[in-house]
N, C-alpha and C positions, 0 to 999 in steps of 0.2 A: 888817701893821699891828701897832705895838708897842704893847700895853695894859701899863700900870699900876693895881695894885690893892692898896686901903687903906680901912682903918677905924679906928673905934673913937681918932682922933687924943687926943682928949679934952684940948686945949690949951687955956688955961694949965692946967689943975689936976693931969693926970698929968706934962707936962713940960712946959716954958718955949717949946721948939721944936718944930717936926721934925726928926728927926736928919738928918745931913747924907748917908749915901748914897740915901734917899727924896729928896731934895731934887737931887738927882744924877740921877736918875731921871728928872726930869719934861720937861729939854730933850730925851729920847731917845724920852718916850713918844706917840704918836698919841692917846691916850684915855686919861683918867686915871679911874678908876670908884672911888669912892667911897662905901661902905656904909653911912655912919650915925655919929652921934654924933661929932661937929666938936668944939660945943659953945662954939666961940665963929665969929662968923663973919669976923674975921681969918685963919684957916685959908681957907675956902672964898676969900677975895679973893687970898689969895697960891696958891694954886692954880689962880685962874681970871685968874690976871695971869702965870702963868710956862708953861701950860699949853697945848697946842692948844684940846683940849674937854676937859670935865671933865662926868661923868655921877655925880651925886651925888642921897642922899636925907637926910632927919632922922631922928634917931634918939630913944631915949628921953630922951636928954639932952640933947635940943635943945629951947631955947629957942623963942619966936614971932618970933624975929627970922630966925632959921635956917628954920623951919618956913613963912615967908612965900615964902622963895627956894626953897627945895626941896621935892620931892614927897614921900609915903611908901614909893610904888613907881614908879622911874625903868625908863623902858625905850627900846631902843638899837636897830638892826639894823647892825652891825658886820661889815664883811669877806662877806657873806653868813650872819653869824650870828645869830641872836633872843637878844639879852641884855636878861635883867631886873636892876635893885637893891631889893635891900630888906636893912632892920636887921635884923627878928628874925623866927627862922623857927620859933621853939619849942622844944624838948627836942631833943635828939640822938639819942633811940631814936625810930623812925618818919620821920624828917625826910626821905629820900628819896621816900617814898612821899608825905607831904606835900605837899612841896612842888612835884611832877608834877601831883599832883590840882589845884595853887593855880594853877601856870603851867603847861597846859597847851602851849600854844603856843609854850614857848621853848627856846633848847639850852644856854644858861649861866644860872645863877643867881648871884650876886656877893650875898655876907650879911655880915652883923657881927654885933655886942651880946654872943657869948659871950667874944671874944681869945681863943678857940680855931682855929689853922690847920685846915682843911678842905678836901678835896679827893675826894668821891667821884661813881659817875655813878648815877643812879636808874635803877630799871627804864623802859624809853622811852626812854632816851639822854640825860635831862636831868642834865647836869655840874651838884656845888654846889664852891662856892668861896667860902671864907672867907679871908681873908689876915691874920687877926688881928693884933695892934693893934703899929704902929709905936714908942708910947710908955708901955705898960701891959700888960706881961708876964702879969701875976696870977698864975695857979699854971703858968703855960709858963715852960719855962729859956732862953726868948730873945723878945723884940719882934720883931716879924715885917712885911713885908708880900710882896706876890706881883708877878710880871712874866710875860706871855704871850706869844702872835705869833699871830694870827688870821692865816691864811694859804690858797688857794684852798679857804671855805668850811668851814676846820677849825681846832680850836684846837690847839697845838699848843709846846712848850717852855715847860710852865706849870713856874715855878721860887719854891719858898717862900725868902725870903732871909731870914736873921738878922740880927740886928742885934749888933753888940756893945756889949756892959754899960756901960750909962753911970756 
């Protein structure tokens, strides 16, 4: 199972689109998971009109239009996996430990809000995973999102991809 993973799009106001290899992306992925802050919900319709499934939350900069359609923490069993989403998981000193105590139960966690790439596993085995933001760099030297393969009950060929400079 090919997962796709994305945040923090924040269309129109950080860019016009999504860049076109994310968009390349989404006939090859099984699941698209998406972390938070859309921000308009033209994003969420062209993802859930080009998409198989798309496992999406709100974020802080989501409006009540967004916020009616999605949850604030979405959750998935994938492949044999316990996937949660959620935007914001707090500070990055502690956040392992965190966010095992918050999701006990799962083996991935899919986060956004900082567009910070992320990729560690907490004590317990609980994987975090941020794919920071397709269209809003901030202080990262690239736009980012992430691609996986859940595969007999393990994750496995998680790849952060770049985006080049628009």
């Amino acid at each position: 199972m090919r997962l796709l993973l994305t945040a923090d799009t924040h269309l129109p106001r950080r860019a016009k689109e999504l860049p076109a290899p994310l968009l390349a992306e989404l006939p090859r992925a099984d699941v698209v998971l998406h972390a938070g802050d859309w921000v308009d919900t033209d994003t969420l319709d062209l993802l859930e009109s080009r998409s198989r499934t798309v496992v999406g939350v709100y974020g802080n900069n989501d409006g009540p239009d967004l916020r009616a359609r999605l949850p604030e923490v979405a959750y998935a069993e994938l492949g044999g996996l316990r996937f949660g989403v959620v935007h914001e998981t707090g500070s990055a000193q502690g956040r392992e430990a965190r966010c095992a105590a918050r999701f006990p139960d799962l083996d991935v966690l899919v986060f956004g809000h900082s567009h910070i790439p992320w990729d560690t596993t907490a004590p317990g085995g609980l994987r975090l995973l941020n794919p920071g933001s397709p269209t809003d760099r901030r202080r990262q030297p690239h736009c980012t999102y992430m691609t996986a393969t859940v595969a007999d009950g393990a994750l496995t060929d998680v790849v952060l991809h770049r985006l080049p400079a628009r």
